[in-house]
C-alpha positions, 0 to 999 in steps of 0.5 A: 500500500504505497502512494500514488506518484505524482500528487503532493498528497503522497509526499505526506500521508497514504493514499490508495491505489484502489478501494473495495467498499465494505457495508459492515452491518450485524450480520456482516460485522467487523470479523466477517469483515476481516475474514474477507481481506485475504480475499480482497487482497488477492483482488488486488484492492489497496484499501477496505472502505467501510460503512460507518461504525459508530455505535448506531440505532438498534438494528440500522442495517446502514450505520447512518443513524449515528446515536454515539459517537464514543463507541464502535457499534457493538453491534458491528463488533465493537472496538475490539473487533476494529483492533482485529480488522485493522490488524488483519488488513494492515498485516495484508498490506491493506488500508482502512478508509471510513465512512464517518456521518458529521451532520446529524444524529440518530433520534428514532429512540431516544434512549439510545442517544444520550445526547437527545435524551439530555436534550428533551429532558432539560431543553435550553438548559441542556449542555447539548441544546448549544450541538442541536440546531433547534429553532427554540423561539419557534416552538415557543421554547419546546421541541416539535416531535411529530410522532402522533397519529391522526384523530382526536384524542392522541395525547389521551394515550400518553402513559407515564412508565418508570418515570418516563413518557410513553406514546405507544412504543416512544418513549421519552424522558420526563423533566425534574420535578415536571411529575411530581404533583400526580398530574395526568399524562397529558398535563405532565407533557404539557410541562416539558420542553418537547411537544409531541405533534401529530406527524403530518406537521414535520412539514411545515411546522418543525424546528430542529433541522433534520437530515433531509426530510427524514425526522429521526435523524436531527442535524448537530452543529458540528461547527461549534468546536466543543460539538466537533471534538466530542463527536470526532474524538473516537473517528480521530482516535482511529487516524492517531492509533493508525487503525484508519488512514482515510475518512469518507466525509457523508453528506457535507453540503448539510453542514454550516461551512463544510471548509471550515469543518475539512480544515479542522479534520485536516488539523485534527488527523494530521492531514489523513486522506480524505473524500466528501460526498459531494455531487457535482452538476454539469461543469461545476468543480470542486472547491480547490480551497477545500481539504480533501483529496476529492468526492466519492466518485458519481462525477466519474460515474457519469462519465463512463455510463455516458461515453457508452450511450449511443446518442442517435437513439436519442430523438427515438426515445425523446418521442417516446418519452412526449408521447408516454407523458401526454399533456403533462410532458415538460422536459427535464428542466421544467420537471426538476423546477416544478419538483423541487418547488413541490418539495419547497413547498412541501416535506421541506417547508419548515426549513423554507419557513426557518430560513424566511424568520432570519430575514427581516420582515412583518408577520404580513410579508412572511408568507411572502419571503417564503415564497420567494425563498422556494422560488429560488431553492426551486431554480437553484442550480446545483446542490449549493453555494460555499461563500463566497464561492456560488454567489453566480449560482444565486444570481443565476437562480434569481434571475430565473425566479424573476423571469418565472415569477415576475410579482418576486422582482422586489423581495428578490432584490432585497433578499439577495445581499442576505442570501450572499452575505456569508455571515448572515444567518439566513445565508448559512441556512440557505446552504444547508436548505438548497443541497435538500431540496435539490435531493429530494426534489430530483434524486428522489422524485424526478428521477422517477418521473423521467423515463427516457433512459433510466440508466441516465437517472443516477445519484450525481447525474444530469438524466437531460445530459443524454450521452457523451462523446469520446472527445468529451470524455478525454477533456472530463479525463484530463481535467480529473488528472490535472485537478484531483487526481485522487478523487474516488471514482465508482460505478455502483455504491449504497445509494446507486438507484441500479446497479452498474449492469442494470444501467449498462444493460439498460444504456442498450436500449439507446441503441435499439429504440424503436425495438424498445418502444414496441415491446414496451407498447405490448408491455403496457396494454397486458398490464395496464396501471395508469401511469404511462412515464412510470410504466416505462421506468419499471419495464426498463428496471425488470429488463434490466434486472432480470432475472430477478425474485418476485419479492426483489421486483415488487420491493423496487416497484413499491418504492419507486412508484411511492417516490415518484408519487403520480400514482401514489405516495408513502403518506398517500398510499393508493390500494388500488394502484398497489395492487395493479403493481402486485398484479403485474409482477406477479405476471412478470415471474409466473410463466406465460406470454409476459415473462416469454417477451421479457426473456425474448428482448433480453436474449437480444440485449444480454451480448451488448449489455455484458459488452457494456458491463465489461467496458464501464468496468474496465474505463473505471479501474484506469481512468484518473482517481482511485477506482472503488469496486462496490462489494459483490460487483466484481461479478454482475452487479444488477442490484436495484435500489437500496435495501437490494444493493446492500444484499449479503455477497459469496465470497466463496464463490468469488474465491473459487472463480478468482483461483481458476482465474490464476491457474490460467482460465479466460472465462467466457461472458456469460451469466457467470460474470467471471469475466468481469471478475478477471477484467477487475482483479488484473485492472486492481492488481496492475493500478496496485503494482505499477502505480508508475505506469498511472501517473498521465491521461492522453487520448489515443487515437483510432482510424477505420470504419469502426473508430467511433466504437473505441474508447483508447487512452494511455495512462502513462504505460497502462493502455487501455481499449473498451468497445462502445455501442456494441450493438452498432459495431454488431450491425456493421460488421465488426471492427474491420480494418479499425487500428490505434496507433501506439508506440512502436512496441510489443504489448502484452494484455493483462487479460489474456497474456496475448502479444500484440506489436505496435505501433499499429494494432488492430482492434479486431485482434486486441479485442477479438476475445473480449470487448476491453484490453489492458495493454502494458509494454513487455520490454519495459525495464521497470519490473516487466514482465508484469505477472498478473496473477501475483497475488501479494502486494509489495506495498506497506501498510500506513 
């Protein structure tokens, strides 16, 4: 585990070559977790990247409900077991990075977090109401809890129990002397310093900052110094005692000032190796003052899904998609506009409404601030500003709003030096406010309302953004080389709404969209639920998938249609509906004509797909950054959205299938996916060993009939070649006379130990077994011949 060459990083701290994430969870804890590093090691994965491991709620399967930051999760095996991991994977040679969860805690029970039950208990009085961000005026000095049902009478249920409130299965903490007088229930609630409201009030009448809209994880100030050091003093522990050399940031748009907040985990780690889960939109970059190496990668995500999509299916299915939407059709902008303004206006108004009581106004124009303020959360152009870095951004979105909306021109004006001034309260909750609204409103609505190509509807892409050609893609490469270099790239993570083969069988469809656009005609008149965009969506996600279980199916179909909410809702439920998406999964997993046309268009698009999968593949691992290979996706990964994606992996099987690889056998592509694990384990090994041979990105070119189906660069001695647009290279014939034009040398490919001669390769020979090549020189003096089936590192753990 040695550093990257190259970047000023490596002169300080470790850096990986590669990662290989790792969901530790109750049932995969941190000793299974150690008994796979042998495994990951052989790979050739540099780092083991973890899901968060602080003590969270009582059986969360994803570790982001933090309840205690001064313990490893018991559950995940505590401290002792990150000592036994940590040992097994520094004694292979491996580094640990971590998931680490900065903006808020963990409140479902709160009993289990101590900090909120201080909190409820003593109110402002509370050594913890100062990490809280509470809007204690609002509630009139009361926490608003919405955990009521509906009807009359709710808080006639209340029961005091051991000295604590109780409503059902929520309990909570009853102040000093609050209970003394033999009071009833409801009286003692009366007299905290929580007020318990009917749940459907979180909209627009909370006053604590959560997580998105998710009411039972509450933001803590972690900008306050004192709320920084005891909430990170176990995570720096980790960095100091060297268990962990690297931290994955969660979610820092929701932080007050995420520089400052990086700057201070710089100090406190001695400058660790460090990533942010930030989504960039279109050109936007990264802000350079930041300390961190990069993001966790949907940046690159977007690049690779794009350069394989063929872009003259586009009109085809941009037809397709107006037709399917009827009178309601809008395009994508209009759609993100008019969804995030719901949002504004909905499951997020009170933080529209908190931002509008920092602003200086009379009770009469309140109402009106607040609108102006969703207007322009509603056209702002990306997740957020950082002051004074985006004030163009909130420019941009005023205009917009203007133009939109002319009667706002006025209160606009006066709440643009506010929103721009970085020390203005209302500035700060405006950033923290945009990256929610701009989350709920497109990742988890309009993604599932734009159907055209749903492999294009990923966490940190722009689904209007239909394709990307080779030149663009060399320009985003060079650009990654040159600015950060050793930000994470990924293809499939927890929060991946498909799986990279779902997305690379779906991008297909691209190029057969008037085969498509039949079979999804006869699709939707066997099956018939009312909701035409969102039928094609789900069609697109079972092909994609397939073959799939009925309960994984549904599970997805439930989802989806809930959070696309045209059919029905998760606050709204529609039985009726329901029960037609019931109807036709089930239709689509018993035999008949409905599943005998899925496997028939399948069948047709299995070669291409897997041709996808095996390039998408291949473009990550060599591409600039350190590429990261979600657990279980070195074979096909056709996970659907989370829960699916976080399923158990056999490692078993994948350790058979890697010890076959070394003893010499080329897999064929086939359901199988050893393929896919030979392309990843040789990619991982060469990055890992050769770093030497990653340290540039140029272009290379490609002459014949078939050029445009090749995407070539060279990374400073690593070659790489994948094939795009499988299906069209099909119709043409093949790669022809198609050549790259190299150094006047013999190569040897990684994958298949096979010698090819420059300075002109033909692509039919490089290619003629699988669809992506790893070529390296043989008559290097650098320590070729470079022996891929090594298992064993020569690097050093930190």
């Amino acid at each position: 585990m040695t550093d990257e060459p190259g970047s000023a990083a490596a002169e300080s701290v470790p850096v990986p070559r590669s990662t290989y994430r790792l969901q530790i969870t109750a049932t995969f804890d941190l000793d299974a977790a150690a008994a796979t590093v042998d495994y990951i090691r052989d790979l050739g994965a540099d780092w083991v990247y973890l899901s968060p491991l602080l003590q969270a709620e009582a059986g969360s399967d994803h570790g982001y409900d933090v309840v205690d930051h001064s313990l490893v999760d018991p559950a995940r095996g505590g401290a002792d077991a990150l000592d036994r991991f940590a040992t097994a994977a520094h004694l292979s040679g491996r580094g640990v990075l971590v998931d680490i969860v900065p903006n808020h805690m963990g409140v479902a029970t709160p009993r289990q977090n101590s900090w909120w039950w201080d909190l409820l208990q003593n109110g402002q009085q509370s050594r913890y109401a100062e990490a809280f961000d509470v809007d204690w005026a609002f509630g009139h000095g009361r926490i608003r809890i919405p955990v009521l049902g509906d009807g009359p009478g709710q808080l006639d249920q209340l029961k005091i129990v051991d000295g604590e409130l109780h409503y059902f299965d929520n309990h909570f903490p009853i102040a000093a002397g609050s209970a003394d007088d033999g009071a009833n229930p409801a009286g003692v609630h009366d007299r905290q310093n929580y007020e318990l409201v009917n749940w459907r009030r979180a909209d627009d009448e909370l006053n604590y900052r959560r997580f998105f809209a998710v009411n039972s994880l509450a933001g803590i100030r972690v900008e306050m110094p004192w709320v920084f050091e005891e909430s990170h003093r176990e995570i720096v522990r980790w960095v100091r005692e060297g268990l962990v050399q690297g931290l994955r940031v969660d979610h820092p748009d929701g932080l007050a000032d995420p520089a400052r907040y990086l700057e201070a985990l710089r100090r406190a780690t001695h400058g660790a190796y460090v990533l942010v889960e930030k989504i960039l939109e279109g050109p936007e970059q990264l802000p350079t003052s930041w300390a961190t190496a990069g993001t966790t990668g949907y940046d690159a995500l977007t690049d690779v899904d794009r350069v394989l999509v063929d872009p003259a299916g586009q009109a085809d299915l941009d037809a397709l998609e107006l037709r399917l939407q009827g009178e309601n059709a809008a395009g994508w902008g209009k759609l993100v506009y008019h969804n995030k303004r719901a949002v504004a206006d909905g499951i997020l108004r009170s933080e529209v409404l908190r931002i509008a009581r920092l602003v200086p106004s009379d009770e009469q124009s309140n109402d009106h601030t607040a609108d102006a303020l969703a207007e322009l959360l509603a056209w702002f152009p990306v997740y957020r500003s950082y002051l004074p870095l985006g004030r163009d951004n909130l420019q941009a979105a005023a205009n917009r709003s203007i133009a939109h909306r002319p009667e706002f021109e006025a209160e606009i004006h006066r709440l643009l030096p506010l929103l721009g001034d970085q020390e203005h309260p209302a500035a700060v909750r405006f950033q923290q406010t945009s990256g929610m609204v701009m989350a709920k409103g497109v990742e988890d609505r309009a993604y599932y309302r734009f159907s055209r190509l749903t492999s294009l509807n990923e966490v940190g892409a722009d689904p209007d953004e239909f394709a990307v050609t080779v030149t663009e893609f060399h320009d985003r490469q060079r650009a990654r080389q040159a600015g950060f270099p050793l930000s994470m790239t990924t293809l499939s993570t927890h929060d991946t709404k498909r799986g990279e083969d779902v997305r690379a069988r779906i991008s297909v469809l691209a190029e057969i969209p008037a085969r498509w656009g039949a079979v999804l005609e006869q699709l939707r008149a066997r099956h018939p639920i009312g909701d035409a965009p969102f039928e094609n969506l789900l069609w697109q996600a079972i092909v994609g998938a397939w073959p799939a279980s009925r309960e994984r199916l549904f599970a997805y179909a439930l989802k989806a249609a809930r959070e696309a909410g045209t059919s029905t809702t998760w606050t709204e439920q529609n039985a009726d509906f329901e029960a037609k998406l019931d109807g036709l999964i089930t239709a689509v997993v018993s035999p008949g004509p409905t599943p005998d046309l899925i496997i028939d268009l399948v069948s047709e698009l299995q070669q291409a797909g897997w041709s996808n999968s095996l390039s998408l593949k291949l473009l990550q691992l060599t591409m600039p950054g350190v590429p990261d290979v979600y657990q279980g996706s070195e074979l096909w990964e056709t996970s659907l959205v989370d829960p699916d994606n976080r399923r158990p992996v056999d490692y078993k099987l994948r350790r058979e299938l890697l010890t076959r690889i070394d003893d010499g056998w080329l897999p064929p592509i086939d359901e199988g996916a050893a393929a896919k694990l030979l392309i990843t384990s040789r990619a991982l090994r060469l990055r890992r060993d050769r770093a030497d041979l990653f340290t540039r990105y140029v272009s290379i070119p490609a002459f014949g009939a078939a050029a445009g189906h090749i995407v070539a660069f060279d990374r400073g001695g690593a070659i790489a070649l994948a094939t795009r647009l499988p299906v069209g290279l099909r119709r043409a014939g093949g790669w022809g006379d198609t050549t790259v034009v190299v150094a006047g040398r013999s190569y040897i490919d990684v994958l298949t130990q096979e010698r090819f001669d420059g300075p002109s390769l033909r692509v039919a020979d490089v290619l003629a077994r699988y669809p992506a090549a790893l070529l390296v020189a043989d008559d290097d003096d650098r320590g070729f011949p470079f022996d891929p089936t090594l298992h064993n590192s020569t690097g050093r753990h930190a």
